[in-house]
Backbone as JSON, one array per atom type, in Angstrom:
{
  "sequence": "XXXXXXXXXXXXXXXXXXXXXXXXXXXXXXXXXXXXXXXXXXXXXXXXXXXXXXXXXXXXXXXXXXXXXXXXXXXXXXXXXXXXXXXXXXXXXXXXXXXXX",
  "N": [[24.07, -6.02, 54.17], [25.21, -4.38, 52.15], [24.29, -0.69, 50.61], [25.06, 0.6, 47.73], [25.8, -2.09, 47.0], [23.36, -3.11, 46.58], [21.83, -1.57, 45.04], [23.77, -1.28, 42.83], [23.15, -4.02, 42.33], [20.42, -3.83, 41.52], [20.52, -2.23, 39.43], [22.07, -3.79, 37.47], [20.04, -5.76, 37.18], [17.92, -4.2, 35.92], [19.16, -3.2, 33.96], [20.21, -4.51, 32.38], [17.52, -6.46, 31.79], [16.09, -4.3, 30.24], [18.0, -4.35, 27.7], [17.67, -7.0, 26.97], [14.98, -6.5, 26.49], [15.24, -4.49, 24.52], [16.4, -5.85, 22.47], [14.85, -7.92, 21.69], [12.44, -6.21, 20.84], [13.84, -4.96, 18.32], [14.16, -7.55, 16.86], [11.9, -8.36, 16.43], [10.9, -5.9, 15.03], [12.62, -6.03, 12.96], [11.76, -8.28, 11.48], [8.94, -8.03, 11.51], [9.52, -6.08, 8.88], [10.69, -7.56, 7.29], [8.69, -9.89, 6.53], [6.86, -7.61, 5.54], [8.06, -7.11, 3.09], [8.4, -9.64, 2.21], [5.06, -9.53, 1.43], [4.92, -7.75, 0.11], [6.44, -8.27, -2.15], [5.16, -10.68, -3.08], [2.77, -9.32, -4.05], [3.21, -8.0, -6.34], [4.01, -9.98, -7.34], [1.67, -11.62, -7.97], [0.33, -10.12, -9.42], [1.83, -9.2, -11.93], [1.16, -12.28, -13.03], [-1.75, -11.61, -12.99], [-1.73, -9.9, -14.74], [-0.51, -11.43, -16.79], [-2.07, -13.84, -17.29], [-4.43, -12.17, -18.47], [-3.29, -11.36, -20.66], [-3.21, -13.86, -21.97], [-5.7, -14.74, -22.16], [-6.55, -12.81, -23.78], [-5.28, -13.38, -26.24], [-6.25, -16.44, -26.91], [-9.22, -16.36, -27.09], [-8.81, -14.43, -29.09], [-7.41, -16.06, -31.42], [-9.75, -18.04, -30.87], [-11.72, -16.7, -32.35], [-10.68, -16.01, -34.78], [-10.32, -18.83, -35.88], [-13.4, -19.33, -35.98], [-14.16, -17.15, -37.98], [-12.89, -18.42, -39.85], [-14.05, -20.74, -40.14], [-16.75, -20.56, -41.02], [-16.4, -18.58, -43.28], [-15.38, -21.06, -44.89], [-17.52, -22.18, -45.28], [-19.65, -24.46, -46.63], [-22.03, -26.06, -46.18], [-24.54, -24.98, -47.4], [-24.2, -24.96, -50.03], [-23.95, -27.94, -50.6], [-25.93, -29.13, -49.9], [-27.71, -28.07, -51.96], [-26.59, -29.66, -53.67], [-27.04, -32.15, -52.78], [-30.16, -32.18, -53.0], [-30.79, -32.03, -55.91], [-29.32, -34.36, -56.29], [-31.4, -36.01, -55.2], [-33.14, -35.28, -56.91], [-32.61, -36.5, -59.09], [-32.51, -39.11, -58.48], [-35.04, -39.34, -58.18], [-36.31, -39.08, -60.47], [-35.26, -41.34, -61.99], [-36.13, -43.23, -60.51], [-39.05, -42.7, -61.0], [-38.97, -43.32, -64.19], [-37.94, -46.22, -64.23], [-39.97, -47.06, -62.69], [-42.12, -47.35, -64.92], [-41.21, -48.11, -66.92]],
  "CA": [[24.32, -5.73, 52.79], [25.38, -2.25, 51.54], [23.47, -0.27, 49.76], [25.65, 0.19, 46.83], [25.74, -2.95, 46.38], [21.99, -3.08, 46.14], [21.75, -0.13, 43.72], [24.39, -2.1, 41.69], [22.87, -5.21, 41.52], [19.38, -3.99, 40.66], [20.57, -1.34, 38.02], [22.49, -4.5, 36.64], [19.1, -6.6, 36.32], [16.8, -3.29, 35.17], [19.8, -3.0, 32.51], [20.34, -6.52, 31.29], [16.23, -6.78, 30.99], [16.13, -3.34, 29.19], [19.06, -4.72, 26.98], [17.05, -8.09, 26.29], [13.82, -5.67, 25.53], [15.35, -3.88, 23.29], [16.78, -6.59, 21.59], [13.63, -8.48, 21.36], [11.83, -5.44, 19.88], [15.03, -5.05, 17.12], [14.04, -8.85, 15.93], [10.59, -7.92, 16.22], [11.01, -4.78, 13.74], [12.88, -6.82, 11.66], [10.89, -9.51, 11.34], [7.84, -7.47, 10.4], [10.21, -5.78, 7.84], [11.21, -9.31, 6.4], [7.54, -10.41, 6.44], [6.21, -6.74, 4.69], [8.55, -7.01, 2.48], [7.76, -10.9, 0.88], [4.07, -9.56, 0.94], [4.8, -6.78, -1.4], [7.01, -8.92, -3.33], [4.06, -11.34, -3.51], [1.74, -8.82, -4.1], [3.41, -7.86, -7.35], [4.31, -11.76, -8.37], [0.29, -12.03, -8.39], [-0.39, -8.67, -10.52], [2.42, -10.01, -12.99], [0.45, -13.01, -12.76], [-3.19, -11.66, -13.8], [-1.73, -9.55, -16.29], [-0.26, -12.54, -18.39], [-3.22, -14.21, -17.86], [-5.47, -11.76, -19.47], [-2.98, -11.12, -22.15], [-3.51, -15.44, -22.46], [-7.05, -15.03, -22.35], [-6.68, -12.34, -25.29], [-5.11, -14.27, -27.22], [-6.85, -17.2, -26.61], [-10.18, -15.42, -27.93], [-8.52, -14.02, -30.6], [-7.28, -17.5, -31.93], [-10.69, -18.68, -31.55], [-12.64, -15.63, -33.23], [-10.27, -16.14, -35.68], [-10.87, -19.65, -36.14], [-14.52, -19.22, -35.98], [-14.81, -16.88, -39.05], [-12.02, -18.98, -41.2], [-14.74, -21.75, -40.27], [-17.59, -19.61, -41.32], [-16.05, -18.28, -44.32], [-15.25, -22.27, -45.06], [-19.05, -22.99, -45.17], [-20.36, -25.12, -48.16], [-23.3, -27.0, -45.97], [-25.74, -24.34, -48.5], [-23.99, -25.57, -51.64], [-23.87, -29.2, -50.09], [-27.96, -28.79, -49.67], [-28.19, -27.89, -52.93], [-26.23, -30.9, -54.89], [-28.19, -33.3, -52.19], [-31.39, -32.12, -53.46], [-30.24, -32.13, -57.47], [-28.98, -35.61, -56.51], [-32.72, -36.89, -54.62], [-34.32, -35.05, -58.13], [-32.55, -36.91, -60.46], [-33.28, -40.37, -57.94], [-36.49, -39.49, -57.93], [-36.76, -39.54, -61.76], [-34.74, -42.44, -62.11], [-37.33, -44.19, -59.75], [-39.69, -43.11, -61.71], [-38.49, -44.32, -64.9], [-37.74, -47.04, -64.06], [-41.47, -48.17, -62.42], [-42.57, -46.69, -65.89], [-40.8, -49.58, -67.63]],
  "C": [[24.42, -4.22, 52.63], [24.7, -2.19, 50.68], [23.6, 0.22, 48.76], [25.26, -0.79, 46.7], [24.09, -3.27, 45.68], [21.3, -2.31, 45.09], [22.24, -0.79, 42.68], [23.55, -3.19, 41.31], [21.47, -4.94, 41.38], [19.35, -2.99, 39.62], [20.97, -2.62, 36.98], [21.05, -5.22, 35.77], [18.13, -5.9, 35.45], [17.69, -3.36, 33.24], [19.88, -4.09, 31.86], [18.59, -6.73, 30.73], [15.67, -5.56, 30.39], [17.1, -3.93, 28.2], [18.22, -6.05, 26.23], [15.76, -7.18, 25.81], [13.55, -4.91, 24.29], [15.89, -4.91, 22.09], [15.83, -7.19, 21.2], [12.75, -7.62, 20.41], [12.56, -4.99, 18.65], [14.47, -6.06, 16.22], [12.98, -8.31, 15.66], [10.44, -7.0, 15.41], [11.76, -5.36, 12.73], [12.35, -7.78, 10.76], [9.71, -9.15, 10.22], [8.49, -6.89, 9.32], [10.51, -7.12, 6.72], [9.5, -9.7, 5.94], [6.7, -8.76, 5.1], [6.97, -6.67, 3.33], [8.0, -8.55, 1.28], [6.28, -10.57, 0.67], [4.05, -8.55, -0.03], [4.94, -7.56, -2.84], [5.8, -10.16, -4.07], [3.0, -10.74, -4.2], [1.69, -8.51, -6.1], [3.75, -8.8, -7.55], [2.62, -11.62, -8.88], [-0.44, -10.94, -9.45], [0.72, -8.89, -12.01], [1.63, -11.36, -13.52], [-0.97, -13.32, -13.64], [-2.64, -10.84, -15.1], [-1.06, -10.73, -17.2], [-1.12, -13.62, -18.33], [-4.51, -14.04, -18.22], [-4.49, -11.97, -20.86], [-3.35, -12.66, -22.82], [-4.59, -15.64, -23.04], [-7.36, -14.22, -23.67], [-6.48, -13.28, -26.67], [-5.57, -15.68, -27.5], [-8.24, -17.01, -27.56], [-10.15, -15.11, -29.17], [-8.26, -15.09, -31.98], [-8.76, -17.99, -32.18], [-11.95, -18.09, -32.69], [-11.97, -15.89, -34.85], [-10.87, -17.63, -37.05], [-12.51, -20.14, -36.73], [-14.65, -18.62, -37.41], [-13.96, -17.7, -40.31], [-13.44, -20.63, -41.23], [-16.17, -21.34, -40.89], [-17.74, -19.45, -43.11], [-15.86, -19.87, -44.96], [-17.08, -22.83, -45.36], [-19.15, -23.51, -46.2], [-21.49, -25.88, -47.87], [-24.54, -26.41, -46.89], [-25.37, -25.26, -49.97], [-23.91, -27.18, -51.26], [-25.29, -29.29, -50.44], [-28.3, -28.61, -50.9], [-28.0, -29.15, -54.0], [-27.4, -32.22, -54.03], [-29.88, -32.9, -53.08], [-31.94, -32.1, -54.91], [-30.37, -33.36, -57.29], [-30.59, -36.53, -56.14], [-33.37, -36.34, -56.05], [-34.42, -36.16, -59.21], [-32.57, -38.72, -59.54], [-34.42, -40.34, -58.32], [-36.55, -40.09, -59.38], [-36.38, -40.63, -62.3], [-35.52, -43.37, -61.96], [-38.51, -44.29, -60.63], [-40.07, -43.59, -63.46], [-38.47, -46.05, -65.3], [-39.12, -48.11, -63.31], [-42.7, -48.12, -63.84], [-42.18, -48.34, -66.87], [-41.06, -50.55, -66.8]]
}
């Protein structure tokens, strides 16, 4: 065998598996590029995310604070308490009246 030829055919295989190495590390930098890239994009889906569900939770709150003092302001169980206890006075006297006769 000549020794050319031997030179040739192991520059061919150093170059063909440099050629696949580099190509392999190409995908490989792409890849992680593709991959850093949907975790950003994820990163900000999930911070879009919590902010509209505080602003939910604001409003949420706010609805029920709201609710709360229109229920509040709504009270009449004092003036309720008061006709009940008018109404047991004038039983009472009725009752006794009535064991009177």
């Amino acid at each position: 065998m000549d020794l050319t030829m031997f030179i040739n055919a192991a520059l061919s295989a150093a170059g063909g598996g440099g050629v696949v190495g580099a190509l392999v590390l190409t995908l490989y930098k792409h890849n992680l590029k593709q991959e850093r890239a949907q975790r950003d994009a994820e990163r900000r889906e999930r911070a879009a995310l919590a902010a509209k569900l505080e602003t939910l939770e604001k409003e949420k709150f706010a609805a029920l604070e709201l609710e709360l003092k229109n229920h509040i302001k709504d009270d009449r169980s004092q003036e309720i308490l008061v006709k009940l206890e008018s109404l047991t006075g004038a039983v009472q006297k009725l009752t006794d009246l009535t064991t009177r006769a």
